[in-house]
N, C-alpha and C positions, 0 to 999 in steps of 0.2 A: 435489602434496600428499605429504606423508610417507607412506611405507611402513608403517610401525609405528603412525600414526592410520588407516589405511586397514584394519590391518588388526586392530583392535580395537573402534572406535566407532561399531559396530553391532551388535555384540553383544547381541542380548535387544530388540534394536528390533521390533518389528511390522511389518509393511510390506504393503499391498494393491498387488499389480501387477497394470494394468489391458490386457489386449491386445487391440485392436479389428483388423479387418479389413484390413489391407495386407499388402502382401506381403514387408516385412519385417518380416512377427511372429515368423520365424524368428529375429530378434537376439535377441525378447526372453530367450532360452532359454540365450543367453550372458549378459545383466543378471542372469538369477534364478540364472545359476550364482556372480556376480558377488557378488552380495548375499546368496547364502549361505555362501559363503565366507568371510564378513567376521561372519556368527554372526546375519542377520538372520531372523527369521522372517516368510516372505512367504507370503500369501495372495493365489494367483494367479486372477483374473477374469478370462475369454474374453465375448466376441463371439460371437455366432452364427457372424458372419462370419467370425472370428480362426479360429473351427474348421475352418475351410474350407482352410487355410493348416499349420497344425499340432495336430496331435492334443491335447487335453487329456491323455490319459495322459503324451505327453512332461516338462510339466510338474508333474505328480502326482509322477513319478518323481524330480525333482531338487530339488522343494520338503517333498517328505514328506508332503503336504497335499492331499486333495480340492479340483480345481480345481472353481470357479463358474463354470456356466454358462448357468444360465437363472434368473430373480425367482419363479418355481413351483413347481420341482422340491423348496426344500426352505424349504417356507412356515415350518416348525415351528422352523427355526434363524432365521430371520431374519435371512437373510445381509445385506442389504441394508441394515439397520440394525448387526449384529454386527461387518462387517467391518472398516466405515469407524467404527465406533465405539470400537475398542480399536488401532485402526492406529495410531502414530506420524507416519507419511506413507501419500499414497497416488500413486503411480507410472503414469499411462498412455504405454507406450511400445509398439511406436507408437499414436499417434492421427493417426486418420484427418479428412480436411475434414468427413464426416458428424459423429464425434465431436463435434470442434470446433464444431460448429454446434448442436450438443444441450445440448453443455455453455453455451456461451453463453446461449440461448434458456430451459433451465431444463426441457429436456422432459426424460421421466424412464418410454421406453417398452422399459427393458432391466434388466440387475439392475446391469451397469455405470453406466451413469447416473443408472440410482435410488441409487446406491450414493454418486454424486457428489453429489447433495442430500443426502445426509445426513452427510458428512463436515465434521468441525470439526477437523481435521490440515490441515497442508501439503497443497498438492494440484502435484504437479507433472507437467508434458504436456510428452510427446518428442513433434513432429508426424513424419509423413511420406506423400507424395501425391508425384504424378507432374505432368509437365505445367509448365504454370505455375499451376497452383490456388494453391499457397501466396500467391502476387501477387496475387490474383484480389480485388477491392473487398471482397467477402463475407466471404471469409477473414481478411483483415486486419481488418476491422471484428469479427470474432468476437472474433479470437485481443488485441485492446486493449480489449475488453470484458472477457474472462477476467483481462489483465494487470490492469487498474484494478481487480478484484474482489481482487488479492494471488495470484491461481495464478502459479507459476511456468511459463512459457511458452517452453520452449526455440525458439531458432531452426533450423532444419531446415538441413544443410549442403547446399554444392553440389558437385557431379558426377555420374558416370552416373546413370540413372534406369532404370529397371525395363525401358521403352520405349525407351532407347536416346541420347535425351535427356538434354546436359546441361544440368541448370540446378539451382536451390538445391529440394531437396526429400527429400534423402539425412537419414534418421536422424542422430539427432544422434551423436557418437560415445559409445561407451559409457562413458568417461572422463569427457565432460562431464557426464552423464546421472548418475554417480555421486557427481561432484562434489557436482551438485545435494542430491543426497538426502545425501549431507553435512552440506551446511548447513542443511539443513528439519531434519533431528533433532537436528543438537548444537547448536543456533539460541544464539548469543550473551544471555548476562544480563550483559553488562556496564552496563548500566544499575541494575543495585539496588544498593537504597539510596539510590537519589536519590528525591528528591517534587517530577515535575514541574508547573508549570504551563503553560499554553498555553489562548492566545486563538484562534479561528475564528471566520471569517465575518464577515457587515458588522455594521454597526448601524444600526437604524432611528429617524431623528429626526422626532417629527410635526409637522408643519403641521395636520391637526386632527384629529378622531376619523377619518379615512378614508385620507388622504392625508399620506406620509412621505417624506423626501429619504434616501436610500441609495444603494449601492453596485453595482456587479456580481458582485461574490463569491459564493462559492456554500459557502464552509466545507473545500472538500476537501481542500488542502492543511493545513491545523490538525490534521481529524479522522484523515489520515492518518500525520503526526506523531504525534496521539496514540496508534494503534493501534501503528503502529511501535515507540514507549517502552514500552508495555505489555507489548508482546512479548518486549522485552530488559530485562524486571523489576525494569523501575520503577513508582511508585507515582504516579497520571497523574488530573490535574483537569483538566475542560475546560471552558473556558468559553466558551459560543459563543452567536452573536447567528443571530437566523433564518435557519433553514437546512432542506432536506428532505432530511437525512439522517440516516440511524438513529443513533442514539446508540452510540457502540462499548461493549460488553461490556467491562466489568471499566476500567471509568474512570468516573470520576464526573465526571458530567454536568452543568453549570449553568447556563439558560437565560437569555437576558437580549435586550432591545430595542437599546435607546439605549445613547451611550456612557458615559454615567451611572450604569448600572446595570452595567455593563460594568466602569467605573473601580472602582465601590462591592465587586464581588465578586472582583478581581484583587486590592484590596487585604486582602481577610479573609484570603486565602489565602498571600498572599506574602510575610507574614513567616513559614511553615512552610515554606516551598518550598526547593530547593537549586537548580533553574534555574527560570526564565520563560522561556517563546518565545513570542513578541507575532506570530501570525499574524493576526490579525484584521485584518480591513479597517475599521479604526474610520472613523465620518464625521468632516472636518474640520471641519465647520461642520452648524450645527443651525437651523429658525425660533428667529429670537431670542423671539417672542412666538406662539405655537402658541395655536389657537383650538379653544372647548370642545365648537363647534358645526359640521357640516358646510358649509365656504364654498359659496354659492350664484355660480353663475355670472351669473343675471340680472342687468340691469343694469349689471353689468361689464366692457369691454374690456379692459383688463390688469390683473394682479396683478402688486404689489409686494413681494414676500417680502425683509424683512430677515435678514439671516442673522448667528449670531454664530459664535467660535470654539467649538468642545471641548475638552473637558481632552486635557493630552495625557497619557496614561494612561502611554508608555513613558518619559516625562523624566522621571515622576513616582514612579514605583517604580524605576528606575533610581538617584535621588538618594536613595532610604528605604533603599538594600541595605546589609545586614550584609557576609555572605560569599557571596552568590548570583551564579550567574552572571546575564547580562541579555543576550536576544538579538532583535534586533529583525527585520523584514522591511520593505523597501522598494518597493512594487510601481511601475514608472517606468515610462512613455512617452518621455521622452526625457533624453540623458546618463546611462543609467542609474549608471554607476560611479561619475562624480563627485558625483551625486545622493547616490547614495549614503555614501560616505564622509563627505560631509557631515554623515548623518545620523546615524553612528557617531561622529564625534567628538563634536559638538552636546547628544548624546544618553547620550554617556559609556557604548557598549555596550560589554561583548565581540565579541561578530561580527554581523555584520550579514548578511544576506540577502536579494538581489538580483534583481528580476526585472521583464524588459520584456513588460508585461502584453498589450503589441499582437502579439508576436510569433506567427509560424501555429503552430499546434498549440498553443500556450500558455499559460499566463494563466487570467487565471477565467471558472471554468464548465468548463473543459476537465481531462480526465481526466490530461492529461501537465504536464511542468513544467521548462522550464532555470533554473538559478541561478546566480549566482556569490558565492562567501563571502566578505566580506571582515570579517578578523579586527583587535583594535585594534592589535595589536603587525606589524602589515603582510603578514600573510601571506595568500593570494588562492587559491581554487578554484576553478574552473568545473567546474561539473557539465550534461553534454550533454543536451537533451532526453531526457524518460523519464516511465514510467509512476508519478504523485504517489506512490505509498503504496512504489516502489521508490530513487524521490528521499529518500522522509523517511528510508529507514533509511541512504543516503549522507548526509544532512543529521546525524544522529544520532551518524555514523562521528565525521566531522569535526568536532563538536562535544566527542566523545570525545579526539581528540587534541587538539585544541588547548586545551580546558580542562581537562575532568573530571581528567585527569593530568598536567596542568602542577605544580610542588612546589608553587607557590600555594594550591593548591584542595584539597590532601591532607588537610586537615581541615573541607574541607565537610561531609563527615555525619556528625561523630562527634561 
C-alpha cells in the first residue's frame, strides 16, 4: 500500500481496539502506536485478562484516552453501547480461542463482548493461541461462523509460539492487521449509482394447499450479494423466494412463492434497474394442475404428478433489456463449464456464474461458495472456495471490471 494513503486515510477515524488475554497483547501497543500515527482515534478495551499481560496505563498513555476495562465501572457513559456506536471499526487483536468462542456463540459476560453486540461497524479479529487450538474442530467451526456473519477473520501466522512450538498461531503481522482496517473504513462505493436487482433463493410450486415441489437453496448467496452491493452504494432490490433469513437492512425486500410471482416482480422492477443478478434457484418445472384440497392418501398406491415447464424468467428479461447488464447463475452437477457457457450464449447474458452445487463445503445451504465467471466476450475467473458474503464482494469486483467500466456501459446511469 502507498505510503502517502497510509499515512492520511485515517485521519478522524474512530476506532475501538479490543485486547483480550494472550500473551501477545504486548503487540497491540505497537497497532495503537500504528493507528495513531496515521490520525486515528482509538479507544482502547482490555480483558480482565489483557491486564494481566500489560498495564491499561500503557495504553491510556499512547492513545490519549481512558482504557475500558470492565461493563460496571462506568455504567453512566455507557461504554458498551458508546463505544462500538460511534467507532468506524472495531479492532480485536489479539483474540484469543476464548474470545473466539464468545463472539461466535453471542455471549456477552464482559464490556468487550458486550461491546461486540452492539457494533454495526466493521468488526475485524487478529486471532492468536498456542498449540494447535487454532486447528482444533471448535475453533475453526467459530472462526466460519464469525466469517459467514461478514467479520473479518484474520488467519494467525506460523512460527515460534510462546511455548516453543512451531506451528500457525503467531499474530497476524501488523501490516496485515492494518491493511485490514484499511479497507473496513475507506470501504469502496464504487457501486453508486447503479439500481441493482437480484433474485435469491428457490421457488415453491404447489401440488396442493400443503405440499410444493422445490429446491435446496437456502437464499444465501443472493442475500449476500445483496448486502455486499449495499455496502458499495448501490441502490439494491431483492427479490427472494422462501427463505429463513433476515431481510438485510437498507434493501428492499420482496417476498414471493412461485416462479410466477417471481417472474411478475423482477419484471416491475427491471426496466428501472442498471444490473439484474438472477441468483435465484427458480423451479424448472411446476404441478401442471395443482389441487385446491389436501390429496388424501387412502386408497391410493402411487401418484402421478404431471409437471409442466416455468417461464424462464432470465431469457426473458434478458431479451426486454435496454442498456442493463444481465447476469445469470448456473448451479451444475455435472460439466459444469460447458453447462454453462451454454447457458450464456442461449441466454444472451453478460457473465454468467458457475457453480458445482455437489461440491464439499459448497453449494446450498452451506455458508462457503466456489465459482467460476464466465463472461460473453470469453473471459473466465475462478474464484477459490470462501466465505458467501466475502465471494459476493469478489463476484461484485469482477463484475465491476468487466462491465460497469467497459466504454459500452459509460452511460448506464445517466
Amino acid at each position: 500500500m502507498d505510503e502517502s494513503q497510509l499515512s492520511t486515510s485515517l485521519r478522524g477515524k474512530r476506532l475501538a481496539l479490543g485486547v483480550t488475554g494472550s500473551i501477545a497483547a504486548y503487540k497491540a501497543v505497537g497497532l495503537l502506536r500504528a493507528l495513531a500515527r496515521e490520525g486515528a482515534i482509538v479507544s482502547v478495551v482490555m480483558t480482565q485478562a489483557a491486564t494481566r499481560f500489560v498495564t491499561p496505563l500503557t495504553f491510556e498513555v499512547l492513545s490519549g484516552r481512558r482504557v475500558a476495562t470492565d461493563l460496571f465501572e462506568s455504567h453512566e457513559e455507557m461504554a458498551h453501547l458508546a463505544i462500538p456506536g460511534q467507532a468506524h471499526a472495531m479492532v480485536v487483536a489479539p483474540a484469543t480461542a476464548n474470545f473466539l468462542a464468545k463472539a461466535a456463540l453471542g455471549l456477552a459476560d464482559d464490556l468487550l463482548s458486550t461491546m461486540l453486540l452492539n457494533a454495526r461497524c466493521p468488526v475485524i479479529v487478529a486471532p492468536a493461541m498456542d498449540g494447535d487450538m487454532w486447528t482444533h474442530p471448535t475453533v475453526v467451526h467459530h472462526v466460519q461462523t464469525l466469517r459467514a456473519r461478514g467479520v473479518v477473520v484474520l488467519d494467525p501466522e506460523v512460527g515460534p509460539l510462546a511455548s516453543g512450538q512451531i506451528a500457525q498461531g503467531r499474530l497476524p503481522a501488523e501490516s496485515r492487521i492494518m491493511e485490514a482496517v484499511h479497507a473496513a473504513v475507506t470501504a469502496q462505493q464504487d457501486w453508486q449509482g447503479q439500481r441493482v436487482l437480484i433474485s435469491a433463493g428457490p421457488t415453491q410450486e404447489p401440488i396442493d394447499p400443503v405440499r410444493f415441489v422445490s429446491n435446496r437453496s437456502s437464499g444465501k448467496m443472493g442475500y449476500a450479494i445483496a448486502e455486499a452491493a449495499r455496502d458499495r452504494g448501490a441502490e439494491v432490490t431483492l427479490v427472494t423466494g422462501p427463505s429463513s433469513l433476515m431481510s438485510p437492512s437498507g434493501v428492499t425486500t420482496i417476498s414471493v412463492n412461485t416462479a410466477s410471482e417471481m417472474s411478475d416482480a423482477l419484471s416491475r422492477h427491471f426496466p428501472s434497474s442498471t444490473v439484474l443478478i438472477m441468483a435465484a434457484a427458480v423451479a424448472d418445472f411446476r404441478p401442471k394442475m395443482p389441487v385446491g384440497q389436501k390429496l388424501k392418501k387412502q386408497g391410493q398406491s402411487a401418484l402421478v404428478l404431471e409437471l409442466e415447464a416455468t417461464p424462464d424468467i432470465l431469457s426473458m428479461l434478458s431479451a426486454r433489456r435496454t442498456s442493463q447488464i444481465v447476469i445469470g447463475f448456473a448451479a451444475e452437477t455435472e460439466h459444469v463449464l460447458s453447462h454453462a457457457k451454454g447457458k450464456l450464449k442461449e441466454k444472451g447474458l453478460d457473465l454468467i456464474i458457475a457453480n458445482d452445487v455437489t461440491q464439499a463445503g459448497g453449494g446450498f445451504g452451506s455458508d462457503d461458495n466456489a465459482v467460476v465467471i464466465l463472461s460473453a466476450t470469453g473471459e473466465q475467473k475462478t474464484l477459490e472456495l470462501m466465505p458467501k458474503r466475502r465471494l459476493a464482494d469478489e463476484i461484485l469486483t469482477v463484475v465491476r471490471d468487466l462491465c460497469l467500466t467497459s466504454s459500452h456501459r459509460q452511460s448506464l446511469v445517466e
